[in-house]
C-alpha positions in Angstrom: 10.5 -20.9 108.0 9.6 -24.9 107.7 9.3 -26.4 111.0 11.1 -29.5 109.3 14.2 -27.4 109.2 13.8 -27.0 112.8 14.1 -30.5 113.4 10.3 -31.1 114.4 8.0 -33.7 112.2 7.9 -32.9 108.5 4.8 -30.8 107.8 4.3 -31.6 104.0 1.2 -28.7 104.2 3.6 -26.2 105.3 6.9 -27.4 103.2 5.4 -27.9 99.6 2.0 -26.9 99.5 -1.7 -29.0 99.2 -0.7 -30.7 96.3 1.6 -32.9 97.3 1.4 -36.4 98.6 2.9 -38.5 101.6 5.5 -39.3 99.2 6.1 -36.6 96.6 9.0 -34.5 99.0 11.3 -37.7 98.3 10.3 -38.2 94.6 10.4 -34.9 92.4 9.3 -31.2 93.5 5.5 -30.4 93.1 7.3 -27.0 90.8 9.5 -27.8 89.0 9.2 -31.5 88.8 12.9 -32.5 89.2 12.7 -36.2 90.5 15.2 -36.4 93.8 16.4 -39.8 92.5 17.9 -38.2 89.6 19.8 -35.5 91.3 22.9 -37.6 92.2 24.0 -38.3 96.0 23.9 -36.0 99.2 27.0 -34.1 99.2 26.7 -33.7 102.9 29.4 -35.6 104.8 27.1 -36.9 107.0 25.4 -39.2 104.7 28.3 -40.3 103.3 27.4 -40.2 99.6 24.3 -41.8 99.7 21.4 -40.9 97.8 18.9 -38.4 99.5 16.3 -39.6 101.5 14.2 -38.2 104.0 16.8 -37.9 106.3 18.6 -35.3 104.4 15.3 -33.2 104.4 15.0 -33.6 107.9 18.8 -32.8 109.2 19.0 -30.3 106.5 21.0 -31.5 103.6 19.2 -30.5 101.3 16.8 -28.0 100.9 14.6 -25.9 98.2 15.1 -22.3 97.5 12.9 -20.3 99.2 13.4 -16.9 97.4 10.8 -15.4 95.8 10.0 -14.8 92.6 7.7 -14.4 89.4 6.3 -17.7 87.5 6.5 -17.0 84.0 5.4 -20.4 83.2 1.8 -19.5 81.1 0.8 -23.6 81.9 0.9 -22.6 85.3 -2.1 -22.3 88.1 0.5 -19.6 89.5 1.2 -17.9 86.5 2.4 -13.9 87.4 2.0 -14.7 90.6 4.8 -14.5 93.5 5.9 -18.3 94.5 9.0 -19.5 95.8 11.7 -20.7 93.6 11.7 -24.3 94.6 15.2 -25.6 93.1 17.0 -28.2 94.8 20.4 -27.3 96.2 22.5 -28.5 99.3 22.7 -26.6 101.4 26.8 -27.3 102.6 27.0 -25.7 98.8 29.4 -22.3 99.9 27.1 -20.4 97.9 23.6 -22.3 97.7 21.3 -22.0 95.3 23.0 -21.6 91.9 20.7 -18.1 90.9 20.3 -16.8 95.2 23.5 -16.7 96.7 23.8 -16.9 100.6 25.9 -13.7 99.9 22.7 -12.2 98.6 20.6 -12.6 101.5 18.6 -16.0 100.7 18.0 -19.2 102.0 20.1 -18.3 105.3 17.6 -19.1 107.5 18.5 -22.6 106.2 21.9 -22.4 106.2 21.2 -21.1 110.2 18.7 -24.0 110.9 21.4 -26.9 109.4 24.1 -25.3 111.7 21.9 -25.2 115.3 21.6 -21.0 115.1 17.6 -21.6 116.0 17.5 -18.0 117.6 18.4 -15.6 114.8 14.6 -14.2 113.0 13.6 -15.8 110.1 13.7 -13.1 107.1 12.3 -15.0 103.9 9.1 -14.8 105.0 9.3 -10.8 105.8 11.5 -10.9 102.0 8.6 -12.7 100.3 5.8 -10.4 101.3 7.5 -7.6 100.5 8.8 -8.8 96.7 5.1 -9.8 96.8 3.7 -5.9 97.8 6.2 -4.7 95.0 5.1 -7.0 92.3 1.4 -5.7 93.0 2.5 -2.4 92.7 4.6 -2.9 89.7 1.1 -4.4 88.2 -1.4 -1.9 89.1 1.2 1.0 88.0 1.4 -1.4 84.3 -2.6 -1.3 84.6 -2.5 2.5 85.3 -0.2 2.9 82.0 -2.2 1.0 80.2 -5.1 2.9 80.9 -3.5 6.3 80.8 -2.3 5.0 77.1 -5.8 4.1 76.1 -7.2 7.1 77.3 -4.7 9.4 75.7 -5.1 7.8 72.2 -8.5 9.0 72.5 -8.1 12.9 73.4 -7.3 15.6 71.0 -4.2 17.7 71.0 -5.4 20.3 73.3 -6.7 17.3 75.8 -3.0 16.0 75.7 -1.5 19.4 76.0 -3.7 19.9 79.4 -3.1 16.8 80.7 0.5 16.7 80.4 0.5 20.8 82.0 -1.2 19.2 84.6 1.5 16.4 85.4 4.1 19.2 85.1 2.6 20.5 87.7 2.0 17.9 89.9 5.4 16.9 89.3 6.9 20.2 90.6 4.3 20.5 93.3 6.2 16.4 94.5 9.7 18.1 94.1 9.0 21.0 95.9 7.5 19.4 98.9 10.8 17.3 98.7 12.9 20.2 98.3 11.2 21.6 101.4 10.9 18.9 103.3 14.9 18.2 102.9 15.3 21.9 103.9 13.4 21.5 107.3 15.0 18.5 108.2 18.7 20.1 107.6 17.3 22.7 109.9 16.7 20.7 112.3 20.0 19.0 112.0 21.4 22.3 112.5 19.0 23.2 115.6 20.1 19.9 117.0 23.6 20.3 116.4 23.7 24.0 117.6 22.4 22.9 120.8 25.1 21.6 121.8 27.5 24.8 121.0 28.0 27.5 123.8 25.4 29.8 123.3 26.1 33.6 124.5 24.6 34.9 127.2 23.8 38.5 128.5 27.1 38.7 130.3 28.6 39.9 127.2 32.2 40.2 128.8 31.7 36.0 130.0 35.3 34.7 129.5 35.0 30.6 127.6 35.4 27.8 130.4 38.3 26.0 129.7 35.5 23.3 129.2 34.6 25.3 125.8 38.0 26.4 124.8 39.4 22.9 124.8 36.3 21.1 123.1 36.9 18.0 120.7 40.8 17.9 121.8 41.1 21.8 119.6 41.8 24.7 121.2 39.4 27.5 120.6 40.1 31.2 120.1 38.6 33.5 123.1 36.4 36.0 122.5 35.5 38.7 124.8 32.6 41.3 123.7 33.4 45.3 123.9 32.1 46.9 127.2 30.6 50.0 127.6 33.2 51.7 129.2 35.1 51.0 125.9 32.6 52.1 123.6 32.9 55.3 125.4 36.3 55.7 125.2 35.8 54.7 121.5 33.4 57.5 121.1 35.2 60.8 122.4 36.7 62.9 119.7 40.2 62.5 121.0 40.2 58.4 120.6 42.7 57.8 117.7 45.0 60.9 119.1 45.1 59.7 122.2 45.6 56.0 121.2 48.5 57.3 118.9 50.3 60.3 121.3 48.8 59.1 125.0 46.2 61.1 126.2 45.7 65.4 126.2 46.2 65.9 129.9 49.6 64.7 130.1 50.7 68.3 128.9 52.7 67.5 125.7 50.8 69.4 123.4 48.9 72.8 124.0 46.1 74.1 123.6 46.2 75.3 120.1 47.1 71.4 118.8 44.1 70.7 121.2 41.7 72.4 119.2 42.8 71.7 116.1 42.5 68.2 116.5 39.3 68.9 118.3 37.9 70.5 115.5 38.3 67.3 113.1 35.5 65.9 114.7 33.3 69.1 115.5 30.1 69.0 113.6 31.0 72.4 111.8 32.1 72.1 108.5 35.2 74.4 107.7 34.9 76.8 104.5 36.8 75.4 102.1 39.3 77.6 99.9 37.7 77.1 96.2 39.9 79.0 93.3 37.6 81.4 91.3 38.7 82.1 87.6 38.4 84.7 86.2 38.4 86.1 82.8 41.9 87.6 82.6 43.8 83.9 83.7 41.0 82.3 81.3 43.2 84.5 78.7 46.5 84.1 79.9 45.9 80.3 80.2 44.8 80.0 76.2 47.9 82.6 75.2 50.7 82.6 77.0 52.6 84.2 74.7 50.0 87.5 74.6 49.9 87.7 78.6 53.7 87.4 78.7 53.5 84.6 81.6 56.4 83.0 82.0 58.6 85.5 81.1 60.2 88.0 83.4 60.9 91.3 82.5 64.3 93.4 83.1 63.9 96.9 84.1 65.8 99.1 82.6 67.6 101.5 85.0 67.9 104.8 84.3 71.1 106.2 84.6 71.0 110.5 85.4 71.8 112.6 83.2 71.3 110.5 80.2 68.4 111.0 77.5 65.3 108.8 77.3 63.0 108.2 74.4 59.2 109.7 74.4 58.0 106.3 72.5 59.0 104.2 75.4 56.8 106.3 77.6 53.0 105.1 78.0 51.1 107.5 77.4 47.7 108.0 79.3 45.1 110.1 78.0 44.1 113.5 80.2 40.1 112.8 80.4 40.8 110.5 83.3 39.6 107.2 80.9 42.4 104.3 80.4 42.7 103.1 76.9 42.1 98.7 76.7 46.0 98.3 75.5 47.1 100.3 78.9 44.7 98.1 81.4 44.9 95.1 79.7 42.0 92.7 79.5 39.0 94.0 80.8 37.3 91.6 83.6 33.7 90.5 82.8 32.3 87.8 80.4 34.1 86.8 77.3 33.1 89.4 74.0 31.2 87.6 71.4 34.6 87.6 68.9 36.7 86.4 71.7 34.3 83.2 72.1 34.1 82.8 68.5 38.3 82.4 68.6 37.5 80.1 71.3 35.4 77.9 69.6 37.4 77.9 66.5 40.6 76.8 68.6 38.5 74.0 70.3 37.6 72.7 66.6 40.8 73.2 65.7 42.1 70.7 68.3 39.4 68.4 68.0 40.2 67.7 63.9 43.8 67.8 64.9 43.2 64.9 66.9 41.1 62.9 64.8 43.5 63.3 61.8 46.3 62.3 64.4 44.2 59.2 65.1 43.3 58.7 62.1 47.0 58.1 60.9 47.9 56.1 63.6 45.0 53.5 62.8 45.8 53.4 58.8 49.8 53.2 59.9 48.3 50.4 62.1 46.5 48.6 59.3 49.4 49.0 56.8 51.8 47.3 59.0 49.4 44.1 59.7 49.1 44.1 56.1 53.2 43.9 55.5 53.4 41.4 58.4 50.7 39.3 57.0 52.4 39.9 53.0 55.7 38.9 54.7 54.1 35.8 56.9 52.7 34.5 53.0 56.3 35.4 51.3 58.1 33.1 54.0 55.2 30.6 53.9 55.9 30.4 49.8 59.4 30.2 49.7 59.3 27.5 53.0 56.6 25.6 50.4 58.4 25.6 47.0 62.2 25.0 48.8 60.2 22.3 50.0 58.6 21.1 47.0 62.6 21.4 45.3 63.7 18.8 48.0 60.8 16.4 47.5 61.9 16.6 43.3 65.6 16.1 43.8 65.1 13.3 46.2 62.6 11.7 43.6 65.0 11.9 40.6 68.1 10.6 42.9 65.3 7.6 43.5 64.5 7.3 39.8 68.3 7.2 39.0 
């Protein structure tokens, strides 16, 4: 900051630059050559309206911008260089310089020297170097484009194509370093905030201080680990009987429900009752009718004395051997015409239901076709009633 804001002996060296004279502060600025004596009169109250002098400089009044930026001017010694932007402005102004607002950030160590705040940092200093470190860089990066640009108007196509692989790769190589980087410091994060959560111990059955239930104003729920006495009463076979009906000592049940529900969790499996077909309720599954299932048969009863017919006797031969019709069917695998009549059945079934399916898909398809037929009717009629309307109300016009 100018030791002339600070109320000391105006240091024209430090102020303006080398190239200004004795005089030139109260005449124009070295910059941008306004002349002072052409910028009206000292809006500050304390001057009363008067035009500037070296008063205003001193006390404040006035000032020039001190933020920094880029000369574009090509005439310039300075040109694309960082400077200061030198315009004039007073500095009771409620926004200062017309392009850097106080509200901004600049010129307020002006604004803070012109109203006796002499122990707040000075900041465009630390602002200029910085704008000046960023302009650099901007210029070198400009000079590395430029390069890259000549260089890669010189490669062939398969140069290019390696070049630009490897900046792919050194690209994801930069964002996975972020993306790890971020990871470790939300670890940390967590680590830090975990420290201060109640950690368990090895005193699994620790009740939670009243300290931990009530943290932050909330009231926590309490936990309390299982202990080993309970994960032995968890583990006897009886557990879930004796949680349901008390325990087995107490003498309600004996000792046959004992063992049965002892034996639910005995290691031994129990044999299991598995049906076994067999050939002759294959057959009376596939014809009922044949087998005569289902229907129940009336003996007749036999009166004495009366007569009964031979046919209705069954007659078995004398050699000891029973005929097939007498023993019905004979256990053993299927015969080789009985699984052919099998077979046929089954294909029988199977073309009764595709034809069945069959029919309900084209009885499907003919009704979407009617619906949609109908849906086009409707549209028709809907059309040319409307088309009638549109014609009467025309000739009604006409007439």
């Amino acid at each position: 900051m100018p030791r002339y804001l600070r109320g000391s002996e105006i240091d024209l060296e430090e102020a303006y630059g080398p190239l200004l004279d004795k005089t030139a502060h109260l005449s124009r600025n070295i910059r941008t050559g306004m002349l002072m004596s052409r910028t009206h009169h000292c809006e500050d109250p304390e001057c009363g309206g008067r035009a500037p002098s070296r008063k205003c400089i001193l006390r404040g009044h006035v000032a020039f911008c001190l933020a920094p930026v880029v000369d574009r001017d090509h005439t310039s010694k300075t040109f694309n260089e960082v400077t200061i932007h030198g315009e004039r402005f007073a500095v009771i102004s409620p926004q200062g310089c017309a392009e850097h607002h106080y509200t901004d950030g600049y010129n307020v160590d002006i604004k803070d020297a012109r109203n006796g705040r002499h122990n707040f940092p000075i900041i465009w200093k630390k602002r200029l170097e910085e704008f000046r470190a960023q302009h650099e860089a901007d210029i070198a990066l400009e000079a590395e484009k430029r390069e890259a640009m000549h260089k890669r108007l010189g490669m062939t196509g398969h140069q290019r194509q390696t070049m630009y692989a490897r900046q792919d790769r050194e690209e994801y190589l930069r964002r996975r370093d972020a993306g790890i980087a971020d990871l470790m410091r939300d670890g940390m994060e967590a680590m830090a905030e975990a420290t201060t959560v109640p950690r368990p111990t090895e005193d699994m059955t620790r009740q939670l201080s009243k300290s931990e239930v009530r943290e932050a104003g909330e009231l926590a729920v309490q936990v309390r680990a299982v202990t080993s006495e309970e994960t032995k009463l968890v583990a006897t076979p009886l557990w879930l009987y004796n949680e349901l009906f008390g325990s087995p000592n107490d003498g309600a049940i004996g000792i046959g429900e004992l063992n049965e529900y002892a034996g639910l969790d005995s290691c031994t499996p129990r044999p299991q009752e598995i049906a076994n077909p067999t050939e002759e309720w294959l057959h009376g599954q596939l014809y009922p009718e044949s087998t005569g299932i289902g229907e129940e048969e009336e003996e007749e009863e036999i009166e004495p004395g009366s007569l009964i017919d031979p046919s209705s006797i069954a007659l078995q031969p004398q050699d000891g051997y029973h005929s097939e019709a007498a023993l019905g069917p004979v256990s053993g695998p299927p015969r080789k015409r009985e699984r052919k009549g099998l077979k046929k059945m089954e294909a029988a079934k199977a073309r009764a239901l595709a034809r069945t399916k069959a029919e309900e898909l084209t009885k499907k398809e003919l009704d979407d076709e009617e619906l949609i037929q109908s849906l086009k009717a409707q549209k028709g009629t809907q059309k040319s009633a409307r088309n009638k309307r549109l014609t009467r109300a025309g000739r009604t016009a006409y007439i």
